[in-house]
C-alpha positions in Angstrom: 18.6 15.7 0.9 16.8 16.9 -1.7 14.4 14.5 -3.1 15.0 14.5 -7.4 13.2 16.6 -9.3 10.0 15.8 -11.0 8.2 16.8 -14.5 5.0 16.2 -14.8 3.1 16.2 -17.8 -0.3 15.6 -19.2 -0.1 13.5 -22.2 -3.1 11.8 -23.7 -5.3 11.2 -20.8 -2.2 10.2 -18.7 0.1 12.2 -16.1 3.5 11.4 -16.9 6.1 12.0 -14.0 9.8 12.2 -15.3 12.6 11.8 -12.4 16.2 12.2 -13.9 18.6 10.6 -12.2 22.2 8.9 -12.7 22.0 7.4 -9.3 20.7 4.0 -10.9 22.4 1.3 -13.9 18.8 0.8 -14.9 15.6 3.0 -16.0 12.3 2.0 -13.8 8.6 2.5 -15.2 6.5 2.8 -13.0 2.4 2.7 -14.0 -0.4 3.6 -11.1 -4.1 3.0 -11.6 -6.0 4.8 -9.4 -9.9 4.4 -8.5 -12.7 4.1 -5.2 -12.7 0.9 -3.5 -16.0 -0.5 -4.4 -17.5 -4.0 -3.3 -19.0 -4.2 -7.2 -15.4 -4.4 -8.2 -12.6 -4.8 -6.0 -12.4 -8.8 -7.1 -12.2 -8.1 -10.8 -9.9 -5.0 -10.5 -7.8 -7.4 -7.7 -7.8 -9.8 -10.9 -7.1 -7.5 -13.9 -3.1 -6.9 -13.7 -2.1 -10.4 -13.6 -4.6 -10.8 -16.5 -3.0 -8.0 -18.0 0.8 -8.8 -17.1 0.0 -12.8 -18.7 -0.1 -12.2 -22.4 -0.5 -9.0 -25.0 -1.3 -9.1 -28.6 2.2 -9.8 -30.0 2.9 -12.1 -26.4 0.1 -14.3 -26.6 1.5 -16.3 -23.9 2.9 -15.9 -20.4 5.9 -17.9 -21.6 6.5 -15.8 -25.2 5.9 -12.6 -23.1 8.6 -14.0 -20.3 11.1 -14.9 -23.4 11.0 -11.2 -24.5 11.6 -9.8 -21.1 15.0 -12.0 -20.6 15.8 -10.8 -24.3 15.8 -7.1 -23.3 18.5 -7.7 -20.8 16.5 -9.6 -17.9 13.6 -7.0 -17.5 11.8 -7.3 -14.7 7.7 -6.9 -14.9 5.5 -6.8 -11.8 2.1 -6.4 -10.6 0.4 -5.1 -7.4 -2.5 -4.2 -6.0 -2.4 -1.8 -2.8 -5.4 0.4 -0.5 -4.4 4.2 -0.3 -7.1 4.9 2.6 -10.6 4.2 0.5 -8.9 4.1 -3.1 -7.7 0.6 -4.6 -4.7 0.9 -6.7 -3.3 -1.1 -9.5 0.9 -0.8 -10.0 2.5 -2.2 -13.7 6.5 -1.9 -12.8 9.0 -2.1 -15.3 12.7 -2.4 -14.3 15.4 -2.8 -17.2 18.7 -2.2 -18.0 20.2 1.6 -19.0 21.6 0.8 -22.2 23.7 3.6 -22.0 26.2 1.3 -19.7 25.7 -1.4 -22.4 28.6 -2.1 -25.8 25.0 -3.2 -27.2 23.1 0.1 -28.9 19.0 -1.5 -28.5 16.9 1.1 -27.6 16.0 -0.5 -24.5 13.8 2.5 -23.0 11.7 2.8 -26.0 11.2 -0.9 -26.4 10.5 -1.2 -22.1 8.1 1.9 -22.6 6.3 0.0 -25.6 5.8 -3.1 -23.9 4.3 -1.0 -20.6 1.9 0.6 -23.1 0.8 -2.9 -24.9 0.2 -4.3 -21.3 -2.2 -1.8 -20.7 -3.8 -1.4 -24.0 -3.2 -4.2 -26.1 -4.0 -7.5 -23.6 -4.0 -10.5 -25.7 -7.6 -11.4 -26.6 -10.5 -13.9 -28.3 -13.9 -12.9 -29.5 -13.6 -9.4 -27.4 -12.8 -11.1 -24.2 -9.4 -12.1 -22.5 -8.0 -15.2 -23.0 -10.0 -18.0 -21.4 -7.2 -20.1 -20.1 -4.9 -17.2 -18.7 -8.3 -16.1 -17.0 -8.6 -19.1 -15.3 -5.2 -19.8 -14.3 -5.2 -16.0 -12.7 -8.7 -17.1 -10.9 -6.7 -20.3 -9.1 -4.2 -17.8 -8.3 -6.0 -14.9 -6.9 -8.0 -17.8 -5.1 -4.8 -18.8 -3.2 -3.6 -15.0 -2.6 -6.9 -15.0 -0.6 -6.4 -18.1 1.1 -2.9 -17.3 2.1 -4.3 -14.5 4.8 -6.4 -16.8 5.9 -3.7 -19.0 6.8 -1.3 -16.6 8.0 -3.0 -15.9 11.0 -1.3 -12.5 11.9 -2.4 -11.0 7.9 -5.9 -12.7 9.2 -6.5 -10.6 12.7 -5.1 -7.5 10.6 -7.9 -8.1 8.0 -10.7 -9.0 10.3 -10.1 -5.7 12.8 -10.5 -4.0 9.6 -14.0 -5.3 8.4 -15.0 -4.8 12.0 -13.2 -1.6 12.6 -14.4 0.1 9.2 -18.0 -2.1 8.8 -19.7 0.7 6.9 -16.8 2.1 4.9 -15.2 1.0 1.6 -11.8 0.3 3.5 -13.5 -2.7 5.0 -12.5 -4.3 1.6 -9.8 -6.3 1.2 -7.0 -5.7 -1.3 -7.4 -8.5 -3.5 -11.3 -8.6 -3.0 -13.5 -11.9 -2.2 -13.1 -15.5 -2.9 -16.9 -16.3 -2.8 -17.1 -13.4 -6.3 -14.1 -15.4 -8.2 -16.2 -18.0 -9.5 -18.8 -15.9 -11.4 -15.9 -13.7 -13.0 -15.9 -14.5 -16.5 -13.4 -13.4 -19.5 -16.2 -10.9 -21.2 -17.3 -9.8 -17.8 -13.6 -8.7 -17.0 -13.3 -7.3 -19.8 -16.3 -4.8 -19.7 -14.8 -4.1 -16.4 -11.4 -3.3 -18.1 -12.7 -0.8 -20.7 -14.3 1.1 -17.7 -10.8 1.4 -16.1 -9.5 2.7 -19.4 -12.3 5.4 -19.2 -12.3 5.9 -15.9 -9.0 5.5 -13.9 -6.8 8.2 -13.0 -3.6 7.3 -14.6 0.1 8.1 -13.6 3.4 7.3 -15.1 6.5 7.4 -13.4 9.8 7.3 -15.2 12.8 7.0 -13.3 16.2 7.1 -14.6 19.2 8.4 -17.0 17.3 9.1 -20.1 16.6 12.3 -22.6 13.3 13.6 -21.5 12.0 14.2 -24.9 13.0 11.2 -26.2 10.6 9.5 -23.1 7.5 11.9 -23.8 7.7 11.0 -27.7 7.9 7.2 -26.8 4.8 7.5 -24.2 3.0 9.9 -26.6 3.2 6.4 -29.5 2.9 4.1 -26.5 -0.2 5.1 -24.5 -2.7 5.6 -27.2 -5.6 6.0 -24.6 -9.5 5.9 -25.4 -11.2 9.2 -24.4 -11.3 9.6 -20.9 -13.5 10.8 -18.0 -10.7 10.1 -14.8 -12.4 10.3 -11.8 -10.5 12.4 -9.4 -8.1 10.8 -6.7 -11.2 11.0 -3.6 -9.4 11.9 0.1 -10.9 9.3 2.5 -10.1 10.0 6.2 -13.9 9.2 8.0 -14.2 11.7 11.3 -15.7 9.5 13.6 -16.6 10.0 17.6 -16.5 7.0 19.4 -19.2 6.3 22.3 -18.1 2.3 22.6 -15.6 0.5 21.8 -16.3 -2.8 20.1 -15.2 -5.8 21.0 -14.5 -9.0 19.2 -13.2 -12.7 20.0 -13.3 -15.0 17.4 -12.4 -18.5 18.4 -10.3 -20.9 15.8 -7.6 -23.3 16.0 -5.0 -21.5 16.9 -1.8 -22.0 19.4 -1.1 -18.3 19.8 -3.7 -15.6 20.1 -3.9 -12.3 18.3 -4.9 -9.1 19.4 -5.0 -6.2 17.3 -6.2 -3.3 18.5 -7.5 -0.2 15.7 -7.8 3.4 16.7 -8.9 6.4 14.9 -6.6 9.7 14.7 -8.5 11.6 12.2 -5.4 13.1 10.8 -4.1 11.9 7.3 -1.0 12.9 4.9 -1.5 16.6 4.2 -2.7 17.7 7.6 -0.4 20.1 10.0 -0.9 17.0 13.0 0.6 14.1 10.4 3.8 14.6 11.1 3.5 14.6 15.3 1.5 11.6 14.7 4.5 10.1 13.2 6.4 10.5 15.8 3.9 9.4 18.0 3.5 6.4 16.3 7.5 5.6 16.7 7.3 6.3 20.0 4.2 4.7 20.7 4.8 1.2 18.7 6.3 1.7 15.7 10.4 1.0 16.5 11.8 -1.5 18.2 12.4 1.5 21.4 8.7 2.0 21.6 6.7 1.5 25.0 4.7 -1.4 23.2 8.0 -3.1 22.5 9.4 -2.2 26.3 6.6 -2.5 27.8 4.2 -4.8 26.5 7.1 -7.8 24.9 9.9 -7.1 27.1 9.1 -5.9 30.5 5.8 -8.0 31.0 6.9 -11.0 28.9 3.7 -11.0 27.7 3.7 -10.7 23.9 5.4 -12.7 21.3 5.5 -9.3 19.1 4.0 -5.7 19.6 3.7 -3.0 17.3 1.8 0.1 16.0 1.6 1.1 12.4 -0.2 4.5 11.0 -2.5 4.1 7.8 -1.6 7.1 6.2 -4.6 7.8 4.2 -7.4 7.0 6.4 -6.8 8.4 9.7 -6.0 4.6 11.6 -3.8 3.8 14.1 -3.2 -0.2 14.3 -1.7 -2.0 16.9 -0.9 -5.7 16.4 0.7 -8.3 19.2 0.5 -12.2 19.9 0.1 -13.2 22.9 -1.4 -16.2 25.4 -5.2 -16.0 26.1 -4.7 -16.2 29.6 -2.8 -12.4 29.3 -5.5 -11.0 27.4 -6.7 -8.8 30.5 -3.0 -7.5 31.4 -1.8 -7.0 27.6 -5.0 -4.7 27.0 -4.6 -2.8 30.5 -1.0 -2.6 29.7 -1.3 -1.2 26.2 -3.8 1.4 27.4 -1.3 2.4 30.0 0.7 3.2 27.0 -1.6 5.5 25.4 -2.2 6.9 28.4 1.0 7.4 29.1 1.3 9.1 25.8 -1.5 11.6 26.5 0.2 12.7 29.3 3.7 13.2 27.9 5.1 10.9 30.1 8.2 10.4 27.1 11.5 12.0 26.8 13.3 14.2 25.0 15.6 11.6 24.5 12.9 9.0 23.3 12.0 12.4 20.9 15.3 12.4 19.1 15.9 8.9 19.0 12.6 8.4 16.6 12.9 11.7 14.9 16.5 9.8 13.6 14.9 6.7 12.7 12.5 8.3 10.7 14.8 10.2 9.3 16.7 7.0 8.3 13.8 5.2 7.4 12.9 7.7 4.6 16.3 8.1 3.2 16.5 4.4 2.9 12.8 4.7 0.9 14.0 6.6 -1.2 17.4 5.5 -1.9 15.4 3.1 -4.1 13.2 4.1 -7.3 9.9 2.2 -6.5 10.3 3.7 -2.4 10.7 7.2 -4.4 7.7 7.2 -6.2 5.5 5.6 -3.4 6.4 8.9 -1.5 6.1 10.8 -4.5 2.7 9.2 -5.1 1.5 10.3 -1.6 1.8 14.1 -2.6 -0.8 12.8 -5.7 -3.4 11.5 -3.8 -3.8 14.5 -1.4 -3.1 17.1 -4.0 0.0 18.5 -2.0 3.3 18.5 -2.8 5.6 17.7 0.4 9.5 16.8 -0.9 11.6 14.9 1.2 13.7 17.9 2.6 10.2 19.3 3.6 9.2 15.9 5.2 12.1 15.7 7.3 12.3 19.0 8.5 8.8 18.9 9.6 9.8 16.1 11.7 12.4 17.7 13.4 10.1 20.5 14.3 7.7 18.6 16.0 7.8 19.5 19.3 6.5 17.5 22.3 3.0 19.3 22.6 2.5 18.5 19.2 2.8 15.0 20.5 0.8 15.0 23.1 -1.9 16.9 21.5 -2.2 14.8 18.6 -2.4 11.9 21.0 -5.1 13.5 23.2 -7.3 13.0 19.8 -6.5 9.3 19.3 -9.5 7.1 20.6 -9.9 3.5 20.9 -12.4 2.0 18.6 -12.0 -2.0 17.7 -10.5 -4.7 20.3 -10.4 -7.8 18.0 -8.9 -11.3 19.3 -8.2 -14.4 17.7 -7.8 -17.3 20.4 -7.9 -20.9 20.7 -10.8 -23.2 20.8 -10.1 -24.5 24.5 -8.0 -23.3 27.2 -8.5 -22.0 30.2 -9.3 -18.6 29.2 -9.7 -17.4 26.0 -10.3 -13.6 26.6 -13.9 -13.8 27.6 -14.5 -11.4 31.3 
């Protein structure tokens, strides 16, 4: 499968990516905001696109702007905040209806693109400051984001082996910033930080759908009036590091089940020759439900509740997550380095080879079988400056070969242990 074809086009300030397609009833717009993780400003940038998505000049309110959306055929508008290795990125989505399978003629593209445009350029506003009220309805919001991973105690061990894995490193930040900065955000203050991200920001557009492409680069031409701009470029991020001791954390709360998550460095990110055998070692590894942490770890020993491995493509981690009692901490973390070692040795199959090859295989195709999966791989080849389609992709990970494997395993090393456990018991991972 090829994956669609993509235009790209610079276009006042902006890179506009058009993907044509009759695959899909509706068009999709997808904007991306791209800048550095920074402790300054990851709490205002975590709070700026639901600022931005609550009211625009001619939508002064979250409920006008709502009205609107269900008038232009039930549009959909989201927001989203995601890390890309050390980069923090802001997606506005747009998903509305293709009026070319509609008896009604409303130039629903046009008026979907405008509306994008006036999100990001034309916020409502009072005295050259957001809206007070929206501000502070989006603070109690982003306030309970935060508290949510606090209370969800798996997100919580993910987010702590990250500010102890990555102490010194931007990564350490979390996605939707701190809760202890909220309180001193203020409307003006937000809104000095917006005009930097105006300036600043590399910007992509993503237009996906049945549509003339002249008639889209017109629209975003009137649309996206940007200021003049200074983009900082997209930054790769992986951090080489040797490790000489693995560090060790147990925190103690009130919890029933503990969690130990485990973060390893690979020092290979998208764009290097190893990514793709560490993809397949990662399926192996943890990643699939036929992985040896899955066999070995949950189903064998009986000693995990859940175990799995996930790759972070842009920063060169390996994590591996599992719940388990405190009384198994010493067997799940001899077990799970078996596993690894197991891995370095190439003690897998050729048949364990071909079985995750396939469900990578279907993994991707089901990506991007859907317009936002298709530009979140698209957008991959963006922040590395390559250009890897999907045919590519998948051939390369059927030409992975098992020394590959191995040899991108031999470079994996252990770095953070980090356990959440109980308050009492009879053990609670101490030695």
């Amino acid at each position: 499968m090829k994956l669609l074809t993509e235009q790209k086009h610079e276009l006042n300030g902006l890179t506009l990516h058009t993907i044509p397609t009759t695959k899909y009833k509706t068009n999709t717009f997808i904007l991306k905001l791209n800048a550095p993780l920074d402790e300054k400003t990851v709490t205002m940038r975590a709070l700026l696109p639901y600022v931005l998505q609550s009211a625009t000049e001619s939508f002064p309110t979250t409920t006008q702007l709502r009205t609107y959306l269900d008038e232009l055929y039930g549009a959909t508008l989201q927001v989203d905040l995601t890390k890309k290795g050390d980069n923090h990125d802001i997606t506005i989505r747009i998903d509305i209806a293709n009026e070319k399978y509609l008896k009604d003629s409303t130039p629903l593209l046009q008026k979907a693109l405008a509306l994008l445009g006036e999100i990001l350029l034309k916020p409502a506003t009072e005295e050259g400051a957001f809206l007070n009220d929206a501000m502070e309805k989006e603070k109690r919001s982003l306030r309970q984001r935060i508290q949510a991973v606090f209370d969800d105690k798996m997100r919580y061990a993910n987010l702590r082996l990250v500010e102890e894995m990555c102490k010194e490193e931007p990564y350490s930040l979390h996605v939707n910033g701190r809760i202890d900065d909220i309180e001193s955000i203020t409307a003006d203050k937000l809104y000095d930080y917006y005009q930097h991200v105006l300036k600043e920001d590399a910007i992509h557009l993503y237009v996906i759908g049945d549509f003339h492409e002249q008639e889209v680069k017109n629209t975003v031409e009137q649309a996206f009036n940007l200021p003049q701009r200074q983009p900082k470029k997209i930054e790769r991020s992986i951090t080489k590091k040797e490790i000489t001791n693995v560090n060790e954390v147990i925190e103690k709360q009130e919890v029933k089940q503990g969690k130990l998550n485990i973060g390893y460095r690979t020092n290979v990110v998208y764009g290097d020759r190893q990514y793709f055998a560490l993809q397949v070692f990662n399926g192996i590894f943890g990643g699939f439900s036929h992985s040896k942490l899955f066999i070995n770890v949950r189903e064998k020993a009986s000693l995990a509740y859940y175990a799995a491995s996930r790759v972070e493509s842009h920063k060169g981690l390996l994590m591996v997550m599992s719940g388990i009692d405190a009384k198994n901490y010493d067997q799940a973390i001899t077990i799970i380095k078996e596993q690894m070692e197991e891995m370095k040795n190439g003690s897998f199959t050729d048949s364990e080879i071909a079985q995750t090859k396939a469900v990578i295989h279907n993994q991707l195709l089901e990506t991007v079988d859907t317009p936002r999966g298709l530009v979140e791989v698209m957008y991959h080849n963006e922040l590395t400056g390559k250009s890897i389609s999907v045919d590519e992709y998948l051939k390369q990970i059927d030409a992975v070969s098992k020394q590959e494997i191995v040899k991108v395993a031999e470079n994996i090393a252990m770095d953070t242990v980090y356990f959440l456990t109980g308050k009492g018991g009879e053990n609670n991972g101490e030695n």
